[in-house]
GUMAR-657686 format. One line per field, with one value per residue: residue number from 1; x, y, z of N, C-alpha, C in turn. Coordinates in pm, 1 decimal. Layout:
resi: [NUM;...]
nx: [X;...]
ny: [Y;...]
nz: [Z;...]
cax: [X;...]
cay: [Y;...]
caz: [Z;...]
cx: [X;...]
cy: [Y;...]
cz: [Z;...]
//
This chain:
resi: [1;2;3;4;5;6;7;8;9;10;11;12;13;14;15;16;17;18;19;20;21;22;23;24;25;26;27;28;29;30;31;32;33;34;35;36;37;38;39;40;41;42;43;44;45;46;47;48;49;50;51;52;53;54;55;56;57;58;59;60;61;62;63;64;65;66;67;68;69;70;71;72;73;74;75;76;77;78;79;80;81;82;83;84;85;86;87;88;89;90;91;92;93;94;95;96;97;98;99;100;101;102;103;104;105;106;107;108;109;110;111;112;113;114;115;116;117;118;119;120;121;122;123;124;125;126;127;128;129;130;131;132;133;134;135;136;137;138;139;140;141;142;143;144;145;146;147;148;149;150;151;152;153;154;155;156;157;158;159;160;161;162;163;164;165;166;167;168;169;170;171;172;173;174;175;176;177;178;179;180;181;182;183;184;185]
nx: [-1000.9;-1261.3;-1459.8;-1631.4;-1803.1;-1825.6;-1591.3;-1363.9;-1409.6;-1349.8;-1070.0;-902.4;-986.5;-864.0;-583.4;-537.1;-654.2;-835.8;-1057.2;-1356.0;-1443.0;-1589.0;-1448.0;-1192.9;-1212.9;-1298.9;-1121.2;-929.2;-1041.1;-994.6;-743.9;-714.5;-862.8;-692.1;-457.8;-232.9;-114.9;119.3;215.5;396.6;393.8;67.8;72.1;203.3;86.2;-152.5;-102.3;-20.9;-247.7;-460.7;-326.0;-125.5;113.3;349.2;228.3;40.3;103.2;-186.9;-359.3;-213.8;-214.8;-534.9;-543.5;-434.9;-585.5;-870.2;-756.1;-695.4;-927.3;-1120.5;-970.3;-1031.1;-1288.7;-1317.0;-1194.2;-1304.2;-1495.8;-1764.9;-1988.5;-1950.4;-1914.8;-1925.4;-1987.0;-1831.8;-2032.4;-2249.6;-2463.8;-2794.7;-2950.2;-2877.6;-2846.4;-2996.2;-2913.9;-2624.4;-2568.5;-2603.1;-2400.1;-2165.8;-2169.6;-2103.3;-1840.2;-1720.3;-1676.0;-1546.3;-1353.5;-1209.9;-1222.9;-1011.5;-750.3;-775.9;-700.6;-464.3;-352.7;-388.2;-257.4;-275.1;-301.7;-392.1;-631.7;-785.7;-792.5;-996.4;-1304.8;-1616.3;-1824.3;-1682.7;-1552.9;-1786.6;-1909.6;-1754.4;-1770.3;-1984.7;-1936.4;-1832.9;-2025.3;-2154.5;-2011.1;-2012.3;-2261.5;-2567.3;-2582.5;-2831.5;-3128.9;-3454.4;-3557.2;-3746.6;-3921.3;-3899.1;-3652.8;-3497.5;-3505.0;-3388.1;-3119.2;-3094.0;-3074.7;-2808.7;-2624.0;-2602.2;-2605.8;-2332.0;-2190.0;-2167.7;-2059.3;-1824.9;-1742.4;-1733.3;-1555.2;-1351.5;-1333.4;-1254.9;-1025.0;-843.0;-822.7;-526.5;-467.8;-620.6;-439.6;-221.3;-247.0;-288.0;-34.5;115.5;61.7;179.2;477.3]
ny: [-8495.0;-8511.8;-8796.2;-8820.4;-8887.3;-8667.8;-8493.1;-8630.8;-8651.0;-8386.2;-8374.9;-8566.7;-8411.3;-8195.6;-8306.5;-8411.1;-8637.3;-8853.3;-9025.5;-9187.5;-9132.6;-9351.3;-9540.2;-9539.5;-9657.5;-9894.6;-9974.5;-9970.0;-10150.8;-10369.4;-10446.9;-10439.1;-10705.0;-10872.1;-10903.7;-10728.4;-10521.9;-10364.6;-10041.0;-9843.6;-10022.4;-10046.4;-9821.5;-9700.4;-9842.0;-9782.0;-9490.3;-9506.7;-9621.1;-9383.4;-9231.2;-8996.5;-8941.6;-8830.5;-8826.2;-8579.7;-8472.3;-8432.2;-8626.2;-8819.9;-8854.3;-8907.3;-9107.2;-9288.2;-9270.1;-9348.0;-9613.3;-9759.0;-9723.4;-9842.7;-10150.9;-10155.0;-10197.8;-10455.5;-10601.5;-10666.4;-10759.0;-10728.8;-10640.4;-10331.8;-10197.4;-9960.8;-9839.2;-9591.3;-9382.6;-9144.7;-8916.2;-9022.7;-8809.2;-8765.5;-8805.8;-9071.9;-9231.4;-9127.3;-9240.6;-9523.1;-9558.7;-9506.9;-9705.0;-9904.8;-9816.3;-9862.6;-10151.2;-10196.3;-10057.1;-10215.3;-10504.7;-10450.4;-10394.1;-10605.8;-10814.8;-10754.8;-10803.6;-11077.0;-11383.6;-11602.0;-11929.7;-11853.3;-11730.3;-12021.0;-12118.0;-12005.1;-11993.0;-12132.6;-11957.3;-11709.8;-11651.9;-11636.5;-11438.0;-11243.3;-11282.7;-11122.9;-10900.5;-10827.5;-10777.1;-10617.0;-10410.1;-10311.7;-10185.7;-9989.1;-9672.9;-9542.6;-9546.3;-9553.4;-9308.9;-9405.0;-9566.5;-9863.6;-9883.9;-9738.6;-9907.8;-10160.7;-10066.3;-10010.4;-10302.2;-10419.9;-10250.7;-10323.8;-10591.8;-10555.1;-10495.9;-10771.1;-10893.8;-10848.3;-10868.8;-11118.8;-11217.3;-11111.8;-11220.9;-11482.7;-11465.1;-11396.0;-11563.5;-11874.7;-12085.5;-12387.6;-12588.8;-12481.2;-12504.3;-12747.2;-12883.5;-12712.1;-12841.3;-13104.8;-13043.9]
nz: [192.1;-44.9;-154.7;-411.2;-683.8;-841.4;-724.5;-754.2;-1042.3;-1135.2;-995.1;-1205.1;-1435.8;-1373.2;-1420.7;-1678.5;-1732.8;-1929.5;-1816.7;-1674.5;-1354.1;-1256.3;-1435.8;-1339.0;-1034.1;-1104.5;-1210.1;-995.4;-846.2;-986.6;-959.9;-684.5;-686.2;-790.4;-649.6;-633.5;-446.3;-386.7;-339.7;-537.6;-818.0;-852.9;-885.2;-1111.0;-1282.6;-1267.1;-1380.3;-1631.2;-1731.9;-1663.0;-1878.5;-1790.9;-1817.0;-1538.7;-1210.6;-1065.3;-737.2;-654.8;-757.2;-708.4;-435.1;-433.6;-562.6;-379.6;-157.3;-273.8;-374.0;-57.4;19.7;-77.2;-82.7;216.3;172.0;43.7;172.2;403.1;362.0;368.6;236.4;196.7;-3.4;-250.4;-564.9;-733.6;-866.4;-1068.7;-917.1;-834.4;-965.5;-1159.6;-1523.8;-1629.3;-1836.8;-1815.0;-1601.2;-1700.1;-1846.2;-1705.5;-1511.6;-1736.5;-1802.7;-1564.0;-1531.2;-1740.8;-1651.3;-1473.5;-1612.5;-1723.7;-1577.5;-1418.0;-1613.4;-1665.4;-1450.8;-1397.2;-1525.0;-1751.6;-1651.0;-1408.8;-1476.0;-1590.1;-1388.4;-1235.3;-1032.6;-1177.7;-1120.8;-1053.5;-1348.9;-1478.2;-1353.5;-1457.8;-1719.9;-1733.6;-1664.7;-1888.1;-2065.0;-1934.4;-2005.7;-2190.0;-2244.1;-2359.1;-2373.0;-2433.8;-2309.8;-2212.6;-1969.7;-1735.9;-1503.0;-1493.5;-1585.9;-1456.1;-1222.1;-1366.2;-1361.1;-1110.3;-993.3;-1166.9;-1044.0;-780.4;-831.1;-976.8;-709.9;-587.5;-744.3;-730.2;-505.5;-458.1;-674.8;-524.9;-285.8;-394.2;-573.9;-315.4;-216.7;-136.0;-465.2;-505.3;-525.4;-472.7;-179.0;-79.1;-239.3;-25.7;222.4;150.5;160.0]
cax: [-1038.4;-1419.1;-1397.5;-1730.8;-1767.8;-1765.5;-1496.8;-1294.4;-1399.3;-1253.4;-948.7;-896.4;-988.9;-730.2;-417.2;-548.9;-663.7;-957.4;-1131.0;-1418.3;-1417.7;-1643.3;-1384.1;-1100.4;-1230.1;-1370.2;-985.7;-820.3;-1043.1;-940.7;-613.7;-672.9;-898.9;-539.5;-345.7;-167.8;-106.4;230.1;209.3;437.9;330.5;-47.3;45.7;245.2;-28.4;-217.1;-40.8;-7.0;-373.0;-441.9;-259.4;-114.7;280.4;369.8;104.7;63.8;27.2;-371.3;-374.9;-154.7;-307.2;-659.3;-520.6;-417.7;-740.5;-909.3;-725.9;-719.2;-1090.8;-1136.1;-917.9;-1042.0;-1399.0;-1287.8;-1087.5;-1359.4;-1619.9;-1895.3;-2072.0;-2052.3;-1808.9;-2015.3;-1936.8;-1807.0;-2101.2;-2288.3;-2538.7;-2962.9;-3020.0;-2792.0;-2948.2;-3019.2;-2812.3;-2527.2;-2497.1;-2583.8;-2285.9;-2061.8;-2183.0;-2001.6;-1702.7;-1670.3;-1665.0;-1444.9;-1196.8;-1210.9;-1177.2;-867.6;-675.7;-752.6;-654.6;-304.1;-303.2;-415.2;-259.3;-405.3;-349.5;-498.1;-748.8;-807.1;-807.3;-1129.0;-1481.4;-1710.6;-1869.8;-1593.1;-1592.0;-1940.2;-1907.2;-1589.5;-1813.3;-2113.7;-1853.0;-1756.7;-2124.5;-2217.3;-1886.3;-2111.5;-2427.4;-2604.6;-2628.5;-2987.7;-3214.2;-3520.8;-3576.3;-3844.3;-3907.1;-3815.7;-3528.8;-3394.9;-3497.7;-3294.8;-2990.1;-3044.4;-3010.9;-2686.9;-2546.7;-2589.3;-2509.8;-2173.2;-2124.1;-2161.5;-1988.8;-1709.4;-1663.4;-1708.3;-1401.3;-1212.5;-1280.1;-1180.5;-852.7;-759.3;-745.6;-431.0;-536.2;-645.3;-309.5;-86.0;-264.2;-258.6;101.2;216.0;75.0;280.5;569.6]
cay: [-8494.8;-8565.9;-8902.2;-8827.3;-8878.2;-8509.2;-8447.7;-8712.1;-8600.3;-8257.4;-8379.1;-8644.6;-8346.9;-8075.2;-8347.2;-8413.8;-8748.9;-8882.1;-9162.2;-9127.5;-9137.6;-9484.4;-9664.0;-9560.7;-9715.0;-9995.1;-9998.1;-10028.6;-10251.9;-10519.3;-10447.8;-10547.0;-10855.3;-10968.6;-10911.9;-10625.7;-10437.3;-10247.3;-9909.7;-9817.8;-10094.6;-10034.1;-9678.5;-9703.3;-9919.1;-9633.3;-9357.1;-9550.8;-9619.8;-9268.4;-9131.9;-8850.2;-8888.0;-8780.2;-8790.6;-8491.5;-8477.3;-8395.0;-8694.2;-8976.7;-8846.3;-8915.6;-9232.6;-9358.0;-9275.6;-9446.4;-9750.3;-9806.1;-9725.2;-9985.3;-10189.6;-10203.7;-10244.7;-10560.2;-10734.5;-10668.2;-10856.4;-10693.7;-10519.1;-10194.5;-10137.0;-9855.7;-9794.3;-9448.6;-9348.2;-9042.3;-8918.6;-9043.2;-8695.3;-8743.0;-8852.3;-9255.8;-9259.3;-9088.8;-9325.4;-9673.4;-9539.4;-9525.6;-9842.0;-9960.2;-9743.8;-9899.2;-10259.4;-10201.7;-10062.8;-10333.6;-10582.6;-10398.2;-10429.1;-10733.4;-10871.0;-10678.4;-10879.5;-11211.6;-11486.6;-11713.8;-12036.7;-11869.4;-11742.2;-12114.3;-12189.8;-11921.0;-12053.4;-12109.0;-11823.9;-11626.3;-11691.2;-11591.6;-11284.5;-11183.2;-11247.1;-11089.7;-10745.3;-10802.5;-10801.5;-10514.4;-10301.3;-10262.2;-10121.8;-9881.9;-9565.4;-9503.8;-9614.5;-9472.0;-9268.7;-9449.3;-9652.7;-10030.8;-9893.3;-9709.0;-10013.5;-10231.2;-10009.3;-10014.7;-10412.7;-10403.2;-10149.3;-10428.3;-10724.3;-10536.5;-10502.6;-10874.7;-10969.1;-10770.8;-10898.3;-11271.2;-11220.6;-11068.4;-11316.9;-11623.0;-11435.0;-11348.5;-11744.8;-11923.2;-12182.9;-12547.0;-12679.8;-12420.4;-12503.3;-12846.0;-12866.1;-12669.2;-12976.0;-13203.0;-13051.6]
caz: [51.7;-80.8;-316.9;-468.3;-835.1;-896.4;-689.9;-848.9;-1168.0;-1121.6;-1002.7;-1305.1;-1512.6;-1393.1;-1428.1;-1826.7;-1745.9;-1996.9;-1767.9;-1574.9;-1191.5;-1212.9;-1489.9;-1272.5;-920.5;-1139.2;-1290.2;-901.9;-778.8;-1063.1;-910.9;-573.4;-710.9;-824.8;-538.9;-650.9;-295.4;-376.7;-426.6;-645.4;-877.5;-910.4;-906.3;-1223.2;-1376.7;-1287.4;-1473.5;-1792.3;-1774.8;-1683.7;-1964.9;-1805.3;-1761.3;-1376.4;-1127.0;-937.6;-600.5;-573.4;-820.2;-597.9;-310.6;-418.6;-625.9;-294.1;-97.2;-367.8;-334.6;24.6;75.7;-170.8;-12.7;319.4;121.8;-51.2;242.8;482.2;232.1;456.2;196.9;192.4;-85.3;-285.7;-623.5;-771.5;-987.4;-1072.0;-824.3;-872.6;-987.5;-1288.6;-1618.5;-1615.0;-1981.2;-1789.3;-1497.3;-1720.6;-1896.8;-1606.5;-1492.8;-1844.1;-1803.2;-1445.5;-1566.8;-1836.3;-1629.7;-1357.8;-1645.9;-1799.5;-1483.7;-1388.4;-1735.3;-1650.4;-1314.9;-1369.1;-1632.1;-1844.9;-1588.5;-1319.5;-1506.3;-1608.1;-1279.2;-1164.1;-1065.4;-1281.6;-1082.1;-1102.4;-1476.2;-1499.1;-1291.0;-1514.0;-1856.9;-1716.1;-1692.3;-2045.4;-2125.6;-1871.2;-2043.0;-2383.8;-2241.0;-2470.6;-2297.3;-2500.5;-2243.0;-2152.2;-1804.6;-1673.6;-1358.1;-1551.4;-1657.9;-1348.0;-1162.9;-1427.2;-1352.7;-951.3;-1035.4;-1206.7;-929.4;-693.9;-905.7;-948.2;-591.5;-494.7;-809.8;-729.8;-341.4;-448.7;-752.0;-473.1;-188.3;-463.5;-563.4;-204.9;-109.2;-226.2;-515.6;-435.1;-605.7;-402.7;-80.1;-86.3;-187.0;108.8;295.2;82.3;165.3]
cx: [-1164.6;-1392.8;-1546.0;-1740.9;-1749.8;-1621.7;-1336.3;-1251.2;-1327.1;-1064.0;-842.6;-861.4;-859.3;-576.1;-445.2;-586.5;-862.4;-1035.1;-1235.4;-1398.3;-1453.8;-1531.2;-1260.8;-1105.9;-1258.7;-1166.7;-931.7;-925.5;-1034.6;-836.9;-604.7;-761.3;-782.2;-489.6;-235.4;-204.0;-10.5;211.6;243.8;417.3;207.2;-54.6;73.8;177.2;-129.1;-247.7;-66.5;-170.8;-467.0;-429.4;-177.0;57.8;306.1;237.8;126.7;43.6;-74.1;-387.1;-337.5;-231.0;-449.4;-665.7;-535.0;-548.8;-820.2;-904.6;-760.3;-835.3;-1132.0;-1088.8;-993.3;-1181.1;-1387.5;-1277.2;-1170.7;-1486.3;-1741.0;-2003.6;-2122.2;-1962.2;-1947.6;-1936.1;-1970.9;-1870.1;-2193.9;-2429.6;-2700.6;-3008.6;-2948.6;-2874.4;-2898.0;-2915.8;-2700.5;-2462.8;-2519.1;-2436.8;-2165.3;-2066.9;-2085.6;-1862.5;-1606.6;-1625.3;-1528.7;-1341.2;-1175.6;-1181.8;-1034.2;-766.3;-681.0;-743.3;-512.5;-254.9;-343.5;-408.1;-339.8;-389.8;-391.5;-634.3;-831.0;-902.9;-965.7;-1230.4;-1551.0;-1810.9;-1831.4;-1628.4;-1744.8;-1943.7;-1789.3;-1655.9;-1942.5;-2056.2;-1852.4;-1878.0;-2177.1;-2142.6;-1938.6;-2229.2;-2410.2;-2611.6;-2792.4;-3115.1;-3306.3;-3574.6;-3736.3;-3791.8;-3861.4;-3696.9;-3407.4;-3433.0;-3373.2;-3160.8;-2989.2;-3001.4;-2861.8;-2589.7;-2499.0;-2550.1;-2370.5;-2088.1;-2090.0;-2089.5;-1861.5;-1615.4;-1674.0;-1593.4;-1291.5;-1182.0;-1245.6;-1059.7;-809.3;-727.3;-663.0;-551.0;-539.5;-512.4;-198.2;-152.5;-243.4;-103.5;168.6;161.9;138.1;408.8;587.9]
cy: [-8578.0;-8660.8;-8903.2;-8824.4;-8747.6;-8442.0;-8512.4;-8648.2;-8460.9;-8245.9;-8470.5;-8546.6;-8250.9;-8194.8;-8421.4;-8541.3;-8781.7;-9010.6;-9095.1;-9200.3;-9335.0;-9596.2;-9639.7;-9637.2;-9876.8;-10097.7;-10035.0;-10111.0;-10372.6;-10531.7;-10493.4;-10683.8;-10936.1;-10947.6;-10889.9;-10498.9;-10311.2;-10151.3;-9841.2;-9912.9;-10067.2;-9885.8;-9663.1;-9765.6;-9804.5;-9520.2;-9399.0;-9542.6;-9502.7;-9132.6;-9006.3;-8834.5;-8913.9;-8801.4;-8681.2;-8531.6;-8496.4;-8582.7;-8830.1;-8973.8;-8944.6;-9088.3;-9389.1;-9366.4;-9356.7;-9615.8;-9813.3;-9825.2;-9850.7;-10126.5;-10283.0;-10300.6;-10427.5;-10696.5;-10730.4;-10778.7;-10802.5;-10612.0;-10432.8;-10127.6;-10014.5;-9812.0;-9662.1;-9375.0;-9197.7;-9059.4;-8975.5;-8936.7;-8630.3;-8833.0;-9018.3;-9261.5;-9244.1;-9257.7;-9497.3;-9639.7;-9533.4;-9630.5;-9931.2;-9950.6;-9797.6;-10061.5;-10241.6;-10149.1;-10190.4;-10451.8;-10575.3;-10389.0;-10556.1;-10827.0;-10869.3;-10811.9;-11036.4;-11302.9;-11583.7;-11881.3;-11961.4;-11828.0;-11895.0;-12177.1;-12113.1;-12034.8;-12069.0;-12026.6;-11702.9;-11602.9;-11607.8;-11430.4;-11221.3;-11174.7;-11176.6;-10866.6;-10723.1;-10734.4;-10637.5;-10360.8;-10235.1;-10231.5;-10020.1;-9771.0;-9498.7;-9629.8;-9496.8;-9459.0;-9310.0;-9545.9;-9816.7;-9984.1;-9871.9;-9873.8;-10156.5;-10175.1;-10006.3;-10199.9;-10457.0;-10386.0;-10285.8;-10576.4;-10732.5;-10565.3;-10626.1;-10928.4;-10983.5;-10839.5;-11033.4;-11269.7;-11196.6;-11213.3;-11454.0;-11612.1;-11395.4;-11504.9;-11784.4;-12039.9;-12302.8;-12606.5;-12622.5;-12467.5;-12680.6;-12917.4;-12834.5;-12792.0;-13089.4;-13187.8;-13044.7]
cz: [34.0;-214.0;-339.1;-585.2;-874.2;-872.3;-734.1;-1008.3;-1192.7;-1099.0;-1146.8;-1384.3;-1517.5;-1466.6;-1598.0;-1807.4;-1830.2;-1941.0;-1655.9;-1463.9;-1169.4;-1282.3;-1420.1;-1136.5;-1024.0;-1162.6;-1143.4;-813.3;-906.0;-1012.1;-754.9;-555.1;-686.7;-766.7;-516.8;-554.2;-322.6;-409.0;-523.1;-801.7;-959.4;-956.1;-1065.3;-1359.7;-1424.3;-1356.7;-1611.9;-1781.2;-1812.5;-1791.1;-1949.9;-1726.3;-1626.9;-1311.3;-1070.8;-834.2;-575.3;-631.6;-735.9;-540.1;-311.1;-468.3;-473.1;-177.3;-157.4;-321.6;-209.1;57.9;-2.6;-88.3;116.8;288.4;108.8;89.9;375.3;446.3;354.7;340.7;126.2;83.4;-211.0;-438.7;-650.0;-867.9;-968.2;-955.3;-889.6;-927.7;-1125.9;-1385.0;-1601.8;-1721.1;-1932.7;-1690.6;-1553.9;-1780.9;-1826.0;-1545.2;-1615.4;-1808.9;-1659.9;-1453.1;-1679.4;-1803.4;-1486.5;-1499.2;-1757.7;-1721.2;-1424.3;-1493.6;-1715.4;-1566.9;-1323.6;-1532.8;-1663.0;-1721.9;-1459.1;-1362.5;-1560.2;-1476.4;-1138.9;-1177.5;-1188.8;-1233.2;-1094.8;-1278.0;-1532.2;-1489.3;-1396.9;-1673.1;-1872.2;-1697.9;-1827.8;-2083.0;-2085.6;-1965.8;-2204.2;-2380.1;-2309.9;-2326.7;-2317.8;-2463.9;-2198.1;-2018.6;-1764.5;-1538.4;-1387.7;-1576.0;-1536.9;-1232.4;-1199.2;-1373.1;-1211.8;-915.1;-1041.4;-1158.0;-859.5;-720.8;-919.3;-815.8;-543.5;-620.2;-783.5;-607.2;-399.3;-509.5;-611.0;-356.2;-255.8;-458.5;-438.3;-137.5;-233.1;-340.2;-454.1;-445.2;-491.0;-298.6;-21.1;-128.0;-88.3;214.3;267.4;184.8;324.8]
//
């Protein structure tokens, strides 16, 4: 199975689901920020978010491809994690707009997954990176196709990406408080 935004988008589309391809990857990697692994779990987060009842088959399937590729992305911190956005040959308005749609579901799952004392307890990088989504999640789509602009938006791309692997490699180490306790005890 091809996880290309189109091909995504097609499958999204047949099972009635109203999200695009970029705010759903954006949506399961907030989920393995927070260190929500189980399947049945994120799956069910999934569905509700989704909107669409049952998953089908094509739908898990691809849910679960999704995830893991993500996944390995995240827990490898090498990189090359690539977000799920429309191709360079799609209108600039389209893809700052999925740039939004991708933030805003990455910070709607990881809202799900992460309480108010550990969110207390994030960087002030973290923090940053987490209000710099909020900020990214309300871009205008009425930008003009020029070379500042697509430059601004090849920016962004990449700001996401390293925002994305630092949130994850903070939440993947225990906190200072839990780690230092287990030497207590």
């Amino acid at each position: 199975m091809d996880s290309s935004f189109d091909e995504v988008a097609d499958i999204l589309g047949r099972a009635g689901a109203d999200v695009s391809p970029a705010e759903l990857q954006g949506f399961l990697c907030g989920h393995l920020c927070t260190g929500s692994r189980d399947h049945s779990s994120w799956l069910r987060h999934a569905a509700g978010f989704l909107d669409v009842g049952e998953l089908t088959p094509e739908l898990k399937e691809l849910l679960i491809l999704l995830f893991d590729k993500d996944e390995t992305y995240l827990k490898e911190a090498d990189f090359e994690i690539e977000l799920l956005l429309p191709d360079e040959d799609e209108e600039l308005s389209s893809r700052v707009l999925c740039v939004g749609q991708w933030c805003q579901g990455f910070l709607t799952s990881f809202g799900m997954g992460c309480n108010d004392e550990r969110a207390r307890a994030l960087s002030e990088d973290t923090q940053g990176a987490l209000s710099d989504f909020v900020a990214i999640s309300q871009i205008s789509d009425d930008v003009e196709d020029n070379n500042v602009a697509e430059s601004a938006y090849t920016d962004i791309v990449e700001y996401i990406r390293m925002a994305v692997l630092s949130v994850a490699m903070e939440c993947r180490e225990p906190p200072a408080e839990e780690s230092s306790n287990a030497a207590v005890h």
